[in-house]
N, C-alpha and C positions, 0 to 999 in steps of 0.2 A: 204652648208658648216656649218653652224648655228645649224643647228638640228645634225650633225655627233658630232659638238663639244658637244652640249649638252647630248649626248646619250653616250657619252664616259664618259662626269664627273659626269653623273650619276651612271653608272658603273662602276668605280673606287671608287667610296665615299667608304670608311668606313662601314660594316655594323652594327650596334649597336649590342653589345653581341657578340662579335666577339671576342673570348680568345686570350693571346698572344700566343706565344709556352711555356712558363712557368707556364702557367696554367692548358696546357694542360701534357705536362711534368708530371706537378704533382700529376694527375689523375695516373698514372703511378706506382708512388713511387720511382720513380728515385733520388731525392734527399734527402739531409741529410746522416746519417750515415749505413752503410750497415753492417752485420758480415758477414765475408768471413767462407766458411766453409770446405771449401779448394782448394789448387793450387796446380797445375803444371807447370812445364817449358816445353816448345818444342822448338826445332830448327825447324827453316822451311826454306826451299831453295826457291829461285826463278831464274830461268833462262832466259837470255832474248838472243835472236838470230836474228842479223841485217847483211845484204851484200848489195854491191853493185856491180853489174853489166853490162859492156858495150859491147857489142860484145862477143870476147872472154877473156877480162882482168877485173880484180873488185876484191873486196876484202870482207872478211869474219868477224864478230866478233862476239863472243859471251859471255857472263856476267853473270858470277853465285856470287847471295847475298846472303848470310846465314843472317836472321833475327831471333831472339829467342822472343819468346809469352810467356806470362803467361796465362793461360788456371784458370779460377777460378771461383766458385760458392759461389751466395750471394741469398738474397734473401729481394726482393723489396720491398713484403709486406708479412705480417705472412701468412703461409701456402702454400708460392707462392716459389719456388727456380727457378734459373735464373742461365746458365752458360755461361759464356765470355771468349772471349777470345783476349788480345790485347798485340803490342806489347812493349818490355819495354823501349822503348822511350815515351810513355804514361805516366808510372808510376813516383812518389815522391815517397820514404818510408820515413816516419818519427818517429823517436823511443818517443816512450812514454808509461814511465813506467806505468798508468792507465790504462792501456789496458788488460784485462783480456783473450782476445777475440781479433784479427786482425779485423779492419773494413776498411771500403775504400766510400770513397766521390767523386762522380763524378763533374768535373769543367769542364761549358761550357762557351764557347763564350759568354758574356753578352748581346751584341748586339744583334744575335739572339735570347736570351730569349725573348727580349722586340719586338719584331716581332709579328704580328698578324699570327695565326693562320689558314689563308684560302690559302690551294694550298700545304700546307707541306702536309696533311693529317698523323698529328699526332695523332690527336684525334680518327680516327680510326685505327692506326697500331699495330700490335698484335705482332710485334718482337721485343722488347725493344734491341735487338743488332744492329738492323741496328739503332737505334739512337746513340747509344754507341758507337759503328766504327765510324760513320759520322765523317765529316771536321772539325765538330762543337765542340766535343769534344776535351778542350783544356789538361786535364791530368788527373789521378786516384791517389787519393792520398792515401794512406795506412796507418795508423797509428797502429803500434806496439811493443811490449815488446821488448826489446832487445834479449833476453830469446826465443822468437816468430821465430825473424828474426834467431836466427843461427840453429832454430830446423827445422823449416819449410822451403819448396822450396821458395822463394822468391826475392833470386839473382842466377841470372847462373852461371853455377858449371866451375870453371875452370879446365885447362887438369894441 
């Protein structure tokens, strides 16, 4: 029993040099300020289809959600462009006239930052979207012109 505990607290310790996910993140260029180079809106449906049945009696339901996306390209680090897509319950827009240019800052879970890095396999993941979609992402902020916001797609169009 002695030796199981010790082999276990061995292997849980910490390993020195161990990145958080913030670290590894920023190999990345995920954070700071991005320029958007442009967007789109989509509608997307989702349908969902549940019954129940017992013998010959049960009942049926089914559930259509219209979700709208903004579809949009930044790019993370020079040379590199990057296209996402999420939906606009993600997004802040915030007007500010210094903005020559739309930019967007990604905001994650803190807690998670400060996580060690063994088991996410961050440090080797080559889709910077499956970080981006993740749980972990708490919102996209956008900062732009006023001027920006009524030229460009950026809120959904009403009928």
């Amino acid at each position: 029993m002695t030796v199981i505990t010790i082999v276990t607290l061995v292997g849980c310790r910490e390993r020195p040099g161990t990145p958080t996910i913030k670290e590894s993140l920023n190999k990345h260029g995920i954070f700071g300020y991005h320029e958007l180079a442009q967007t789109e809106s989509f509608g997307v449906t989702k349908e969902s289809l549940s019954g129940d049945f017992f013998l010959i009696g049960g009942s049926f339901d089914t559930t259509t959600n219209a979700e709208i996306k903004l579809q949009f390209y930044w790019s993370p680090k020079n040379g590199e462009y990057v296209v996402s897509m999420l939906p606009y319950t993600k997004f802040r827009f915030i007007i500010d006239e210094s903005k020559l240019k739309p930019t967007i800052e990604f905001v994650f879970n803190n807690d998670w930052l400060e996580e060690k890095d063994y088991g996410h396999n961050i440090e080797n993941n080559r889709n910077i979207n499956d970080i981006i979609s993740s749980k972990h992402l708490q919102l996209a902020e956008i900062r732009l012109s006023k001027a920006s916001m009524e030229k460009e797609i950026y809120l959904p169009k009403t009928r």
